[in-house]
N, C-alpha and C positions, 0 to 999 in steps of 0.2 A: 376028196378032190381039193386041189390048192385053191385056194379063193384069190380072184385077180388084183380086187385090191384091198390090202391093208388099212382101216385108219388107226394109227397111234396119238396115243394122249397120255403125257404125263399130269398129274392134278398135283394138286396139296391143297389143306384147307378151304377149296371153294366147291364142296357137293353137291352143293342146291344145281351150279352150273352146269358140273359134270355131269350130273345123273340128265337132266335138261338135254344134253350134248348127246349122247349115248343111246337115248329113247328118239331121239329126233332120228338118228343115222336107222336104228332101227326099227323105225315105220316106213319105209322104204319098201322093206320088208325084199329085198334083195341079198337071195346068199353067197352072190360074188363078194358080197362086202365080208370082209372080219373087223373087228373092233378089237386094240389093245390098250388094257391102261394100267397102269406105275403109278401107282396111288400111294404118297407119302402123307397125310393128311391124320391128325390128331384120331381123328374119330375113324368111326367105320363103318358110318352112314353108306358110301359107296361101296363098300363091301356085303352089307349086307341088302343093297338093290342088286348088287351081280347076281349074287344067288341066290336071291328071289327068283330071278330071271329064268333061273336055268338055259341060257341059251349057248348052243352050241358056236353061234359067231363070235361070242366074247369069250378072251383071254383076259385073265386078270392078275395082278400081284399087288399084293400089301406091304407094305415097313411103314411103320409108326415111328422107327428109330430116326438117327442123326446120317439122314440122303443128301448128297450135296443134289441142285436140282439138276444140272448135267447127267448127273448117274441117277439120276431118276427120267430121263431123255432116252438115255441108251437101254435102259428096263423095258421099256415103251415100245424101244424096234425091237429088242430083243427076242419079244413076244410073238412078234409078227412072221405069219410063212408064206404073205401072200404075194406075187409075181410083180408087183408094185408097190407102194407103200406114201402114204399121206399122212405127215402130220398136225395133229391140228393143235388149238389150245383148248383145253376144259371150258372155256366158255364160248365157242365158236361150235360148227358143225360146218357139214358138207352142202350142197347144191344136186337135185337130180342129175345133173351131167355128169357127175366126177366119176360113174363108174363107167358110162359112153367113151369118156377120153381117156381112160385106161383101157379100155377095148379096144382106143384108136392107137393110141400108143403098144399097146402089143403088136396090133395087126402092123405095123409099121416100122418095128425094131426100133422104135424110140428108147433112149436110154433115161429120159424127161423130158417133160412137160409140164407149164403152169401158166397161170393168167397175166395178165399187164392188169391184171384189174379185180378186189375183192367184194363183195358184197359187205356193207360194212353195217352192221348192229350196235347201236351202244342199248344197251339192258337198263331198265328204268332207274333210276338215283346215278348214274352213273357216273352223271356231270350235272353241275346245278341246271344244268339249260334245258336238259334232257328226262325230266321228271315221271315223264310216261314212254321213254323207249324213244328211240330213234333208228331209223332206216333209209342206208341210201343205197339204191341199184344204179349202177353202171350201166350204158344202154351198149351194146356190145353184138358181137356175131361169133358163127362158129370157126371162123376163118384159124386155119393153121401158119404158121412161119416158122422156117426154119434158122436158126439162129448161129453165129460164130462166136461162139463159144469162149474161144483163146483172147477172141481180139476184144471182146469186151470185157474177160478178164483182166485185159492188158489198162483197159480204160480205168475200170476201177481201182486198179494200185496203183495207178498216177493218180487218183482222186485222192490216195490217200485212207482208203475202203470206207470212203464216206457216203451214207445214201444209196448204199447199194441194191435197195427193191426200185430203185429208179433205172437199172442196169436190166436187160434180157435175160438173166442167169439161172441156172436152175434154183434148186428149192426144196429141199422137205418140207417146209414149215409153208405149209396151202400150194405147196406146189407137188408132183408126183414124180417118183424118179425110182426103178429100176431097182427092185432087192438084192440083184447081183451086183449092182454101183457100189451099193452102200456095204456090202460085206467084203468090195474088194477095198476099201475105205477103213474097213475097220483089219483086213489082215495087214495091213500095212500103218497103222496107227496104234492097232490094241481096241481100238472102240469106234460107234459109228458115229459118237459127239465129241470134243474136245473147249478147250478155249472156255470163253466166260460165256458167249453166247451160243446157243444150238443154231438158232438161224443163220447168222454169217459164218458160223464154221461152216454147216452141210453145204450153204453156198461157196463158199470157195473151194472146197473138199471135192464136195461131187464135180465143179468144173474144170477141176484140174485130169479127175476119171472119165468124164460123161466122154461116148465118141460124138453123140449127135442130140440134138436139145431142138424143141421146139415152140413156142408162144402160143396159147390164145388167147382171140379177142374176145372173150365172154369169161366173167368168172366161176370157177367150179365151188367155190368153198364161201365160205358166214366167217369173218372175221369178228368176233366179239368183243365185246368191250365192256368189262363189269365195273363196277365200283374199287375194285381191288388188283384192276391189271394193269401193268405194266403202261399201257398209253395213257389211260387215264394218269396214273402217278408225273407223265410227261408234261404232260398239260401244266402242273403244279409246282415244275422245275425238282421234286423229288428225288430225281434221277443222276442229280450234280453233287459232289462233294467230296469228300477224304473216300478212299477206298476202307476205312475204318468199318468195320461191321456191314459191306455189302454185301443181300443173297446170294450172290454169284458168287462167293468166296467161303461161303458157310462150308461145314465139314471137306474145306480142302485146306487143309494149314500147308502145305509144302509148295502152291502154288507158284511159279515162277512168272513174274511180270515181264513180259519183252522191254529190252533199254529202248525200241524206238520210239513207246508208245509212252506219254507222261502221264506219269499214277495219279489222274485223278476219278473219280466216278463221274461218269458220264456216256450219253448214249455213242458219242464220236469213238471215245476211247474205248468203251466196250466194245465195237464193231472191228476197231481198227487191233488190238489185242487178239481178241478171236479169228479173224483173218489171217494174222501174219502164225496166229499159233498153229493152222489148219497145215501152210507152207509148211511150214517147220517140221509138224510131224510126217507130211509128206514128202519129205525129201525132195523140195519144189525151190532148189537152189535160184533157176535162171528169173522165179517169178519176183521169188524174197528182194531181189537188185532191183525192181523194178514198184518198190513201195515210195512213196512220195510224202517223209515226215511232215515237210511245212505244209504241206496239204490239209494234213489232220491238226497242224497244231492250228492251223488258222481257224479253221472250221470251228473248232472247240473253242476258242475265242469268240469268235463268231455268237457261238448258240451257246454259251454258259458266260459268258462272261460277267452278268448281272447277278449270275444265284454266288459262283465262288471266283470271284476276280484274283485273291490271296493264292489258292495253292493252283488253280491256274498258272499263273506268274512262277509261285516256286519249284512246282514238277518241271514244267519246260524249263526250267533252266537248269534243273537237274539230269532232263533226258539230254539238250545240249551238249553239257559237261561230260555225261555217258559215252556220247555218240563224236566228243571231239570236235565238235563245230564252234569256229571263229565268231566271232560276233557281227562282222561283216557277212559271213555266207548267210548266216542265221537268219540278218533283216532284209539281205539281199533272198533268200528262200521266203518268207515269209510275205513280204513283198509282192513277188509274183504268185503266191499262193493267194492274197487277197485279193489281186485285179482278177483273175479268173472266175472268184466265187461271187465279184460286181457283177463283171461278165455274163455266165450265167442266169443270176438273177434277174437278169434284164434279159436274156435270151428267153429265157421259160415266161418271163410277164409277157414277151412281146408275141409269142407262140402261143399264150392261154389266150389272148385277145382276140386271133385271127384264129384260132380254130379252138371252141371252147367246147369242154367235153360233157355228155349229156347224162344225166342222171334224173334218178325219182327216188322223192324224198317221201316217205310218212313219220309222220311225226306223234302216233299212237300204238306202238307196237310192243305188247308186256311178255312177249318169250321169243325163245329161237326159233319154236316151230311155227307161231304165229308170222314171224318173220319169212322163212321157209313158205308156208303157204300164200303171202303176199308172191313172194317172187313168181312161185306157181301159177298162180294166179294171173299174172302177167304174162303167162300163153312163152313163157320161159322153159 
């Protein structure tokens, strides 16, 4: 029998978390779930907890070799035969609801589904602040909404594909979306990830396929946060620099950089890169017209300007020169790409003041499933 939903997980060297992630989903002990994981990782610690396991809900695969982490992403669905599919990260897990709102989302012909809102875990050491675990719940309901899809895609590439978990959109990555979205995604691409990022590709990707998408108010999924992922490294501005030796570029030497986007590393340019490459391989001509450069180049000035001011400065002016822009359009673009992101800023302060959102904090909390049972706990 097909299991309704999938969770995918690609790993690499973090299996204390994975194996953590994996025994969490499977004390549930629910066999609508399947588990898949694309485990690139030195060792073969998580290899030999799978089978130990012997269980029938996990799919597994091993390479030690040289994985770019994209094609360790698509390994991940690859695996997967279930009628929906949820990605998570190795150090994150699911929520008891996530198999309810793929139940609901079938009964429904939704094509996805996911939250405004994650449960969010940082794992002890993870940040100096955070020495014994930290835990914030969202207070939330099971409320559904239906969402327009286009028109917020529309939003986003005037954004510049900046900040776009602030956008309604679908989601693999803690959000659920339709196995037959993501395979009509991959016949028409070659594969179900692309770009540098999994998350902003599947999000633009699948909303360019999804016919109908819908929000909820309650989170289904454990956003993780270890000592060694990706938001922690944010926090430390690690995330900014030469595209010189970035994971996202590991075992892909032929990669093609988009001219819109200026080659530096960073979280803007990687969102905005992987977006326009999603278009691209989708033959998504009318959306490509409708990407918004000064938008991302401000932004990136904006939020890096203090770790690499230098090749900041010298990529945009090299995307410029690319893209044939006068130096007049350039500060006249630029210009209006930074009163908006005032704008803003002051819209969302003035909006958090008058309606501030409610959460619960613990501030003792040493694994995912202790975590998991807090929420529980809370009659969630």
């Amino acid at each position: 029998m097909k299991p309704l939903l999938s969770v995918a997980i690609a790993t690499k060297n973090r299996e204390q978390y994975c194996i953590a992630a994996i025994q969490s989903i499977l004390d549930y002990r629910d066999k609508r779930i399947e588990i898949t994981i694309a485990d690139n990782s030195a060792t073969t610690l998580v290899k030999q907890y799978v089978e130990n396991l012997n269980s029938t809900q996990v799919k597994y695969r091993y390479d030690g070799g040289g994985v770019s982490s994209i094609e360790n992403f698509n390994r991940a669905v690859e695996l997967t035969s279930g009628e929906y599919v949820l990605m998570i990260g190795d150090d994150d897990s699911i929520l008891p609801n996530a198999v309810d709102v793929a139940l609901w989302a079938k009964e429904n012909d939704a094509d996805s589904i996911c939250s405004n809102e994650s449960v969010v875990y940082y794992w002890p050491n993870s940040r100096d602040i955070y020495p014994n675990g930290h835990l914030t719940i969202p207070v939330g309901t099971s409320e559904k909404e239906a969402v327009n899809v286009k028109k917020n895609l529309v939003k986003l590439l005037k954004n510049g594909i900046q900040h776009y978990l602030l956008y309604p959109l679908p989601k693999t990555y803690h959000g659920i979306v339709k196995k037959d979205v993501l395979d009509k995604i991959k016949a028409k691409t070659g594969h179900y990830y692309g770009g540098l990022s999994p998350d902003t590709y599947s999000c633009i990707a699948v909303s360019c396929i999804a016919r109908n998408h819908y929000i909820i108010n309650e989170p289904i999924s454990i956003a993780g946060v270890c000592a060694t992922s990706t938001t922690a490294d944010n926090f430390s501005g690690k995330h900014s620099g030469t595209v010189d030796n970035i994971p996202h570029l590991q075992n892909r030497p032929n990669y093609v950089w988009n001219v819109k986007v200026p080659k530096y590393y960073s979280v803007n340019t990687i969102w905005a890169e992987s977006g326009l490459k999603a278009l691209e391989e989708l033959g998504e001509v009318k959306y490509l017209q409708l990407f918004n450069m000064y938008q991302l180049m401000a932004q990136g000035w904006v939020n890096n300007y203090k770790f690499i001011p230098d090749v900041i400065k010298k990529e945009s002016g090299i995307t410029r020169k690319c893209n044939q822009i006068s130096n007049i359009a350039l500060y006249a673009g630029l210009s209006l790409a930074f009163s908006k992101i005032v704008l803003k800023k002051f819209a969302h302060t003035l909006k958090a003041k008058f309606k501030s959102k409610k959460y619960i904090v613990n501030n003792r909390v040493i694994d995912i499933q202790e975590a998991i049972n807090i929420y529980s706990g809370l009659g969630k």
